[in-house]
C-alpha positions as CSV (number, residue, x, y, z in Angstrom):
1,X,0.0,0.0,0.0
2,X,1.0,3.7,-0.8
3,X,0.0,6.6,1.0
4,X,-3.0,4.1,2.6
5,X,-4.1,3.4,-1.0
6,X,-4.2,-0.2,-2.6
7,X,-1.5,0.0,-5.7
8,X,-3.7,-1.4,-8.3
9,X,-2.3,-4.8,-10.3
10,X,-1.1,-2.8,-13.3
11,X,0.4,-0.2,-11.4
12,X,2.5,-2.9,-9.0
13,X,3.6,-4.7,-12.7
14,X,4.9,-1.4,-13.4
15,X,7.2,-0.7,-10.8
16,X,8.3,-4.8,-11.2
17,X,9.5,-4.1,-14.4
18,X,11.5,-0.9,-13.8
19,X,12.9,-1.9,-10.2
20,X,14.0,-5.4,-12.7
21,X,12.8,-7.5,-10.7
22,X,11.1,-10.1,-13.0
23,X,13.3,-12.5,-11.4
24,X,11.3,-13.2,-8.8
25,X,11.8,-10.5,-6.2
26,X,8.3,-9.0,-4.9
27,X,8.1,-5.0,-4.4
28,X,5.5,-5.4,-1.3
29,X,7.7,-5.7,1.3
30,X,9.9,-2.9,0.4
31,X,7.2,-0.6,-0.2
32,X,5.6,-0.8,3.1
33,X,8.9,0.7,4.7
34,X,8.4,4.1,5.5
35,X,10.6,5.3,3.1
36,X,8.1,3.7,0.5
37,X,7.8,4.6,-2.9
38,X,9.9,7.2,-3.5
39,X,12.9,4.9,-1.7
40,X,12.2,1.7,-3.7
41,X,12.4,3.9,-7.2
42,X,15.6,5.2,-5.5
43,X,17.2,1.7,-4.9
44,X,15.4,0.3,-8.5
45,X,17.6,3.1,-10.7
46,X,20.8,2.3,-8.9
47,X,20.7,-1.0,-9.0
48,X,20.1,-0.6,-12.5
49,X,23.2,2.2,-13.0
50,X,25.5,-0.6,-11.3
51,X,24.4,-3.5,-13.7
52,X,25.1,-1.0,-16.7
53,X,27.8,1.2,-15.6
54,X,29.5,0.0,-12.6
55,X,33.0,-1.1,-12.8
56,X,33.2,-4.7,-12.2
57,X,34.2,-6.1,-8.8
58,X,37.4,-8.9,-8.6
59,X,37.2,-11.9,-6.7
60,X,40.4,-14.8,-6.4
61,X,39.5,-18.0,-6.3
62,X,42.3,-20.5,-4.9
63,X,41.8,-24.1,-4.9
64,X,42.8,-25.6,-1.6
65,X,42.1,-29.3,-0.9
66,X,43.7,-29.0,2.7
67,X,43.8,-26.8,5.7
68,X,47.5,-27.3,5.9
69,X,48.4,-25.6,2.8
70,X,45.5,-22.2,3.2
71,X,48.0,-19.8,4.4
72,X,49.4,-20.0,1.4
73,X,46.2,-20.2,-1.0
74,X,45.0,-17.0,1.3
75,X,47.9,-15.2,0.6
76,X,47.8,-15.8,-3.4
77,X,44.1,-14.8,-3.3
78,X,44.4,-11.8,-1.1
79,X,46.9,-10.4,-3.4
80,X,44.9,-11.1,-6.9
81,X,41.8,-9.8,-5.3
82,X,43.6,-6.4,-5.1
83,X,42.5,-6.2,-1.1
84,X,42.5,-3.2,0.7
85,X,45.9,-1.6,1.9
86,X,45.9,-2.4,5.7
87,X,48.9,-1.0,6.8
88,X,48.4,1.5,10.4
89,X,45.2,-0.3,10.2
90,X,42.6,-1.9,12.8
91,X,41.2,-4.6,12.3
92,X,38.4,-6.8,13.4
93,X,38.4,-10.7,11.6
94,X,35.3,-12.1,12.0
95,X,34.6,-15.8,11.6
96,X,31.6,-17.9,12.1
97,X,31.3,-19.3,15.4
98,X,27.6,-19.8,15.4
99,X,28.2,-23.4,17.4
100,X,30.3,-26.4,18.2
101,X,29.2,-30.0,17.2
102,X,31.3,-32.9,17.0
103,X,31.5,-34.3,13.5
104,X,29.8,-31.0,12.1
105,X,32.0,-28.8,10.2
106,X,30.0,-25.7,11.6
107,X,32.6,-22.9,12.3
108,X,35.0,-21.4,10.3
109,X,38.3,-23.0,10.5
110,X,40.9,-22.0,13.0
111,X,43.7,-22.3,10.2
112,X,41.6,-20.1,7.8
113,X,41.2,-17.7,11.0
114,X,45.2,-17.6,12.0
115,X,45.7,-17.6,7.9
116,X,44.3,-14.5,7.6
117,X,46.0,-13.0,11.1
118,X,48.8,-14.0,10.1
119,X,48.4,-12.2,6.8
120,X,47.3,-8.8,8.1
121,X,50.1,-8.6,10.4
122,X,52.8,-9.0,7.8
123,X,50.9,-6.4,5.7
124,X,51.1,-4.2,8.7
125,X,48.0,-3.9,10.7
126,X,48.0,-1.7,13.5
127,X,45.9,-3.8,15.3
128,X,43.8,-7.4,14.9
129,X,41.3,-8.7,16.8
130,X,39.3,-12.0,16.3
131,X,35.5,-11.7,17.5
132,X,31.9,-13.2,17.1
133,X,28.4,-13.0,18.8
134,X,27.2,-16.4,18.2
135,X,22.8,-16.2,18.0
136,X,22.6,-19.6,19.5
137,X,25.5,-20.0,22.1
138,X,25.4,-16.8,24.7
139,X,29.1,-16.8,25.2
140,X,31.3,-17.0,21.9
141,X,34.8,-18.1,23.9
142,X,33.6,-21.9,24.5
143,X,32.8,-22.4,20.8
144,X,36.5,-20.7,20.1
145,X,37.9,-23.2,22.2
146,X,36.1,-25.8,21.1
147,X,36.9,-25.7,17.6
148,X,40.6,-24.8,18.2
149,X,40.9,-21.5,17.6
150,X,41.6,-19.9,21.0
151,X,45.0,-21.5,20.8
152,X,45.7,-20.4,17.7
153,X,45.2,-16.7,18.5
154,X,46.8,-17.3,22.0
155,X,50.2,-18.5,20.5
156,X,50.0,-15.3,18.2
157,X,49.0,-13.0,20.8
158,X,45.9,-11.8,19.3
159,X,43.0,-11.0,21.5
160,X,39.6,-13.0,20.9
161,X,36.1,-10.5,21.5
162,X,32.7,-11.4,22.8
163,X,30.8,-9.3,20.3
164,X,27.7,-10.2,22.0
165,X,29.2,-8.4,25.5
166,X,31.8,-5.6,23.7
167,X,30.6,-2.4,25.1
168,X,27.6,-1.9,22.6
169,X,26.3,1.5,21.8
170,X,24.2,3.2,19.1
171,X,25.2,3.9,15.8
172,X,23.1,4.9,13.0
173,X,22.0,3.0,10.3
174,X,23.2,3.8,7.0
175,X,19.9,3.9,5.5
176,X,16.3,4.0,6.6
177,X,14.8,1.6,4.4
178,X,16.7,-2.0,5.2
179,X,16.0,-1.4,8.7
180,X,12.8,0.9,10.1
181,X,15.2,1.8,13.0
182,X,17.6,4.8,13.0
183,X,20.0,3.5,15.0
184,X,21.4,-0.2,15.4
185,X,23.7,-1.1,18.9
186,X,26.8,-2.2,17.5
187,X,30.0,-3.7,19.5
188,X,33.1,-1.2,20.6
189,X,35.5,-3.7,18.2
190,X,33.1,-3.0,15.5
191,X,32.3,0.7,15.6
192,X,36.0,1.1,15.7
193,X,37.6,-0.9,13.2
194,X,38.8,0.3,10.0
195,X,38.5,-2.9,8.1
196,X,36.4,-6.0,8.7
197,X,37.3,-9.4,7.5
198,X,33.9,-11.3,7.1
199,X,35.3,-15.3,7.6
200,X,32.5,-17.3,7.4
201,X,32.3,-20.9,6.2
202,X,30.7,-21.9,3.0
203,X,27.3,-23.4,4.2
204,X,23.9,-23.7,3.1
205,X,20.8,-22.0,5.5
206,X,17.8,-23.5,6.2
207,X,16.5,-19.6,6.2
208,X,18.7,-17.6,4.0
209,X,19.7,-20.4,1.5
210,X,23.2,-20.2,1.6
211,X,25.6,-18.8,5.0
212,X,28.6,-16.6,3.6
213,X,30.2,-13.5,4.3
214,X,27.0,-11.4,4.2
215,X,25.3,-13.8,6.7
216,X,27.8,-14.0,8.4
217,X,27.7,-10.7,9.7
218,X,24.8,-11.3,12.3
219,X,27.1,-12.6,14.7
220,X,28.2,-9.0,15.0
221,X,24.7,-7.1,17.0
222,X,25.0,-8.0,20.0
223,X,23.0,-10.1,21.8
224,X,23.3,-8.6,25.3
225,X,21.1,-5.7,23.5
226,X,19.1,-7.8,21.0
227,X,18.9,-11.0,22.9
228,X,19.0,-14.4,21.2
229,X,18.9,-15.3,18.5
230,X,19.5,-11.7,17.8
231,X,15.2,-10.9,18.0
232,X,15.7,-7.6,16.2
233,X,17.1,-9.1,13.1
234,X,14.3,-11.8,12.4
235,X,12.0,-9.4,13.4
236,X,12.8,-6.9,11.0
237,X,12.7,-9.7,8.7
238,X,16.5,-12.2,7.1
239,X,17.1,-10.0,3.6
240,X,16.4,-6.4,4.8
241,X,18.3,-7.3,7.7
242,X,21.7,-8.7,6.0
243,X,21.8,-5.8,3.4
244,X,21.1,-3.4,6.6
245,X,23.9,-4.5,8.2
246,X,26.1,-4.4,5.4
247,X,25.2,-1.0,4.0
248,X,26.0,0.4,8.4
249,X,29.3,-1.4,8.8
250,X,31.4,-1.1,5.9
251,X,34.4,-1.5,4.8
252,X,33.5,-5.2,4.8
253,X,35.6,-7.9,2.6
254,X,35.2,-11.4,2.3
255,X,37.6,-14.5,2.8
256,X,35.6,-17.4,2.5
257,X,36.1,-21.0,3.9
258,X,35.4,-23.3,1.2
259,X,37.9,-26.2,2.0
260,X,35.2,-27.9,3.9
261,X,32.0,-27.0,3.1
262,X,28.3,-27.8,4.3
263,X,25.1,-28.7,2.4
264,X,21.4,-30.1,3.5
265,X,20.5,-29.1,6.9
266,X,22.7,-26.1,7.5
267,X,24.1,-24.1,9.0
268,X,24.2,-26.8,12.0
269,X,23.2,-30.5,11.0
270,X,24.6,-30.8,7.3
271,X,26.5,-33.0,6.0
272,X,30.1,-32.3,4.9
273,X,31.1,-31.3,1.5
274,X,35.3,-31.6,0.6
275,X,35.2,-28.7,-1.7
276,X,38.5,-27.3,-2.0
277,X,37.7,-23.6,-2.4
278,X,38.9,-20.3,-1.3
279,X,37.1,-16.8,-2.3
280,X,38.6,-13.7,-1.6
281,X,37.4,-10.1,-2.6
282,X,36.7,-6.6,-1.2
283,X,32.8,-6.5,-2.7
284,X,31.4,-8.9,-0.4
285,X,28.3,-9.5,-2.3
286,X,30.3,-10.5,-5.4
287,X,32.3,-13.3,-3.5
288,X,28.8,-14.1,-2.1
289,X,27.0,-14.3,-5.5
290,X,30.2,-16.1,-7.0
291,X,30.5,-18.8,-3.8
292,X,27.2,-19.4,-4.3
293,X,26.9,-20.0,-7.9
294,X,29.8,-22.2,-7.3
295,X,27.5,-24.4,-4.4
296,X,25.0,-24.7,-7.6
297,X,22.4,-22.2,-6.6
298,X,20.7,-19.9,-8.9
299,X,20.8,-16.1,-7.7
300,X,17.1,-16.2,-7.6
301,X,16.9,-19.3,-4.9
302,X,18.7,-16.8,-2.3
303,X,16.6,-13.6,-1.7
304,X,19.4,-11.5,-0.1
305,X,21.3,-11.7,-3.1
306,X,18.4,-11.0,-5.5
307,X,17.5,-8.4,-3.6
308,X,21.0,-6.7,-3.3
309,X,21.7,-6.8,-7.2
310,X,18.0,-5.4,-7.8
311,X,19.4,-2.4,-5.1
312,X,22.6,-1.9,-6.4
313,X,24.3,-3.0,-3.0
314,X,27.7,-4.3,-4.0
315,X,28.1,-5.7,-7.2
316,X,25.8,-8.5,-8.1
317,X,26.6,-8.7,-11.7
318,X,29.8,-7.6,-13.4
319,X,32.3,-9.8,-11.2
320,X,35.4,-10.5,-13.0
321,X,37.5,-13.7,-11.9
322,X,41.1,-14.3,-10.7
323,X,43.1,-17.1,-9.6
324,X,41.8,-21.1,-10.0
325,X,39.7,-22.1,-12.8
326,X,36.0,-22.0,-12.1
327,X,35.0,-24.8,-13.4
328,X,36.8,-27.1,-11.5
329,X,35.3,-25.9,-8.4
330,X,31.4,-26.3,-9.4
331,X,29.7,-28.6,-6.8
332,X,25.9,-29.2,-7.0
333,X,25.2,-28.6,-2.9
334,X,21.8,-30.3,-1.5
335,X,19.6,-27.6,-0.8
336,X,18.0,-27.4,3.0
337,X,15.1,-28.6,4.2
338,X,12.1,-26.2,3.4
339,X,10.9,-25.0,6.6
């Protein structure tokens, strides 16, 4: 509805055909935001400039069939994705740590996580943390431990965060339309970072169809404030909520763990996947589009990526491809369970 009016059939197919969304993405949701109509012709033309004019975004594949060989696979990747100069830098690397079950290859690996710690600090970071706010577990440091990652960062000195209990305060929210809230409580390691090193592992979601670096960035609002499993962010509703988040916290690049992946009942009970994939790129939405074409799914089948290349958020579309072959990499993932 508009202005308390019903938008008439012809008048919706209109807007669906100039937002492009033909695909598959509906135009009610968005519309009953209060920024409305005039926000979703906003988002409609600059998705459309970025599919036709945007410059196109680089992400490295490496092909990586164990976890003893990925600092080496994330160093190769890190410098073809032309990654962000980090030097003087602070930085927050943020893996998934959603949960810990034997047998389940849930959380991001702790050799991916001291990879890429190790990387930044020979490219000069000023400062590196390692922090989540796991949605299931209240405390993040068990999961760390765990998995094996605490002893990782304690043998390099680098201090783990509970993002879920790091000094939260308000920040506004980059725009009013992904979330109907102004201001979002965000953790003291977030708000002051520089750079942000979304880590997630490549999974599918029973919710959001697939878990990567976008998804992955739920574990930063803080449950303390929010609660669990983060109330305000299923309220507000999964896609709004992942793009909100993105478009309030950047600078946010991607290094993916693909090595061992998940499929079926994820992002907890599925079953292992022996993928041999690392992504790397500073458009986070183009290593997700990419990881996720590469997992077999079609952009349509997961609605926060629709939705993003529809809204212009990151690029979607014109993704060009360094590093590994392709190819080689394509799996055919199981999809999860409808719920």
């Amino acid at each position: 509805m508009i202005q308390g009016r019903r938008m008439s059939r012809r008048a919706f197919l209109r807007l669906a055909l100039l937002g492009g969304i033909a695909a598959g993405i509906g135009a009610s949701e968005w519309l009953t935001r209060p920024a409305g109509l005039a926000r979703y012709l906003h988002w409609a033309g600059r998705g459309q400039a970025l599919r036709l004019n945007g410059r196109p975004a680089v992400v490295a594949l490496g092909h990586c069939s164990s976890y003893a060989d990925v600092a080496d696979a994330l160093v190769e990747a890190w410098d073809l994705a032309d990654m962000p100069d980090v030097r003087g830098k602070r930085v927050l690397v943020k893996p998934n740590l959603i949960d810990f079950i034997e047998g389940y290859p849930i959380t991001t690996a702790p050799e991916v996580v001291a990879g890429v710690v190790d990387l930044l600090r020979r490219r000069g970071a000023a400062e590196i943390a390692v922090g989540d706010g796991p949605g299931f577990r209240r405390d993040a440091q068990p999961v760390a431990e765990a998995c094996g990652l605490m002893a990782l960062l304690a043998a390099r000195k680098v201090p783990f965060v509970d993002l879920n209990y790091d000094d939260p305060r308000p920040v506004a929210t980059r725009d009013g339309w992904f979330f109907d809230t102004k201001e979002l409580w965000l953790p003291r390691h977030v708000r002051e970072a520089d750079l942000i090193v979304s880590a997630p592992k490549l999974k599918t979601h029973h919710w959001a169809g697939v878990s990567l670096s976008l998804k992955n960035l739920f574990g930063i609002v803080p449950g303390a404030r929010y609660g669990w499993p983060k109330n305000l962010l299923h309220f507000n509703g999964i896609t709004p909520s992942i793009l909100g988040l993105y478009q309030t916290v950047r600078p946010v690049v991607a290094v993916v763990d693909g090595i061992v992946g998940m499929e079926g009942d994820g992002p907890l009970f599925g079953a292992e996947v022996s993928h041999g994939l690392v992504a790397v790129g500073r458009d986070a939405v183009a290593v997700d589009v990419t990881c996720a074409g590469l997992m077999g799914f079609a952009l349509s089948e997961v609605h926060h990526l629709a939705v993003a290349r529809w809204a212009g958020v990151g690029q979607a579309e014109r993704i060009e491809l360094r590093g590994a072959a392709a190819d080689p990499l394509r799996r055919s993932y199981q999809r999860p369970p409808a719920t």
